[in-house]
C-alpha positions in Angstrom: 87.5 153.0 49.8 84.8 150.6 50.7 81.2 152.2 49.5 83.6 152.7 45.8 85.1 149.1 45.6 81.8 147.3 45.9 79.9 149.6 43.4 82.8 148.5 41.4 82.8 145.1 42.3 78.7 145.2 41.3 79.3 147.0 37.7 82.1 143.8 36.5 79.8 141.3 37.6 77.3 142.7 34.9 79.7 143.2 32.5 81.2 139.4 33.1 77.8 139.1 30.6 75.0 137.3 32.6 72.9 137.7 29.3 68.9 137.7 30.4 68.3 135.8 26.9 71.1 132.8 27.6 68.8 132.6 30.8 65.7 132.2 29.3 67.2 129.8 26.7 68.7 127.6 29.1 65.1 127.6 31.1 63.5 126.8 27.9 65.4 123.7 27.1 65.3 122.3 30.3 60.8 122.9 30.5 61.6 121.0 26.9 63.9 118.3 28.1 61.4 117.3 31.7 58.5 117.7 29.1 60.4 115.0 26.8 61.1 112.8 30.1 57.2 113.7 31.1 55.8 112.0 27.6 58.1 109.3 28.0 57.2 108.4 31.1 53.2 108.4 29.8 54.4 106.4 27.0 55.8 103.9 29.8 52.7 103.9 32.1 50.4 103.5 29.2 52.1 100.1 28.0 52.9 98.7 31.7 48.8 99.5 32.2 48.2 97.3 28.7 50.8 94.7 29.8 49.0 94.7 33.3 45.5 94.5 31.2 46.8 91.8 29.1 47.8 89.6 32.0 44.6 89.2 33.3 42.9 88.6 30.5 45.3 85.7 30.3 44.9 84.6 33.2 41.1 85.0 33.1 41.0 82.6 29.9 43.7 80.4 31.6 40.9 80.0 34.7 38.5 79.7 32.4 40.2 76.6 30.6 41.1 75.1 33.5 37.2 75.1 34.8 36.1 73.5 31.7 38.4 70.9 31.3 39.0 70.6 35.2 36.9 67.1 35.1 38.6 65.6 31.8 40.0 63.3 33.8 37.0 61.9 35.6 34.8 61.9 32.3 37.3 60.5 30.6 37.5 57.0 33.3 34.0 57.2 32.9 33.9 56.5 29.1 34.2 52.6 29.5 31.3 52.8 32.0 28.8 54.3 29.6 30.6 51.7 27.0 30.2 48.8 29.1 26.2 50.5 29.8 25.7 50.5 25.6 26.9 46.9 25.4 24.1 46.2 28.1 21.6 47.8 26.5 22.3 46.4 23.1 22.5 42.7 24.5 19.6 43.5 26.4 17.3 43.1 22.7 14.4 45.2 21.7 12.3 43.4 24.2 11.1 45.6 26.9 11.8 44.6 30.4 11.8 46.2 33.8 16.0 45.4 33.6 16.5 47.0 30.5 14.2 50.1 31.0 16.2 50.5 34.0 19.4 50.1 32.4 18.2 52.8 30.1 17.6 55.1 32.8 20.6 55.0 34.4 22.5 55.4 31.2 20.5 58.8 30.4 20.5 60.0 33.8 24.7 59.6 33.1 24.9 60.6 30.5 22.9 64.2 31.8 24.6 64.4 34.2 27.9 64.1 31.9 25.9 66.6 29.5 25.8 69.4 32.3 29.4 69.2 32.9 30.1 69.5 29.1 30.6 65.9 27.4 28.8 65.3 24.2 28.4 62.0 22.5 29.3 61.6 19.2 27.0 58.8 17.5 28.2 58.9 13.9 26.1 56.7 12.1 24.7 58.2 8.7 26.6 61.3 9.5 29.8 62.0 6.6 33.4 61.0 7.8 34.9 63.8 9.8 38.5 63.4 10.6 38.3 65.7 13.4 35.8 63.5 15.3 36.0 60.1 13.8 38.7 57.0 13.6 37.9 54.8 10.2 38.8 51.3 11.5 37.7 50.2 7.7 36.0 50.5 4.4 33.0 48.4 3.5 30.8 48.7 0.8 27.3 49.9 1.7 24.7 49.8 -1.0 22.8 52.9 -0.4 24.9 54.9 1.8 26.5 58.1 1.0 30.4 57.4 0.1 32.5 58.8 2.3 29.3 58.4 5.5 29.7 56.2 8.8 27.8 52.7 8.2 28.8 51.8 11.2 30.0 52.9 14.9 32.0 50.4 16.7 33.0 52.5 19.9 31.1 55.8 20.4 32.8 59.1 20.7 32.9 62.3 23.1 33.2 65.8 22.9 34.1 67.6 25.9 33.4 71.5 25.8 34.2 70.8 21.9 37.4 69.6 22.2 37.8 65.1 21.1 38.0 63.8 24.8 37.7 60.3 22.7 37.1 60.0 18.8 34.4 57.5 17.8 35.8 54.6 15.9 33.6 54.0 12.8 33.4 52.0 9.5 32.7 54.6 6.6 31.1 53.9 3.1 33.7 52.8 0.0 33.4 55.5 -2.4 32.7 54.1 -6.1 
């Protein structure tokens, strides 16, 4: 009775209908469903490297801001020093003297050394109005000047790395 019973037992295992096709299919969607999750997971790896990229480019321009306006502060408690050094130098007359070539010299070598770390002057006069860089105080009328130019510069201006660390304060031409 055994050796026939588990001949049996073999043949209705087969015929239960473990179909070689309903195999393959089920294979086939499951290499399709870990290929889906496989793309997906590209798709995933590819933004998180771009998010990872964008960072540090942000952070790389955030450094770089902070560099170049890292001495605003200092340049900008400077600004009544090289004020206070114009005022001396226009007092001083157009009469050279060892006081006021030495007064000149110390204003230049400031302002260079102001220059180097990125502050620009902004000395108007003759130049048109610019909004941007320039504070009208008042109109005047100015026979032979441009209207809308700066006649005159009360307080000088400055730049730093382009950006208004101060706008110059100016008188500008009447317009006809």
């Amino acid at each position: 009775m055994g050796p026939e019973m588990n001949q049996h037992d073999h043949d209705s295992d087969l015929d239960q209908g473990h179909d070689p096709q309903d195999t393959d299919s089920a294979l086939i969607a499951e290499l399709e469903t870990l290929r889906n999750e496989l793309d997906q997971l590209r798709a995933t790896t590819l933004l998180e490297r771009a998010d990872l990229e964008n960072q540090r480019k942000r952070v790389a321009r955030d450094i770089e801001q902070a560099r170049k306006f890292a001495n605003e502060r200092l340049l900008g408690d400077l600004l009544p020093v090289f004020d206070s050094l114009d005022a001396g130098l226009a007092a001083a007359g157009a009469e050279p003297s060892p006081l006021k070539d030495g007064l000149e010299l110390t204003f230049k070598q400031l302002l260079k050394v102001a220059g180097d770390n990125g502050l620009t002057l902004l000395d108007p006069t003759g130049d048109a109005f610019n909004p941007e860089h320039h504070q009208a105080i008042s109109q005047a009328d100015a026979p032979g000047a441009a209207p809308g130019s700066v006649v005159q510069v009360f307080q000088k201006g400055y730049l730093l790395n382009g950006r208004l660390l101060r706008p110059a304060l100016v008188v500008v031409a009447k317009h006809d």
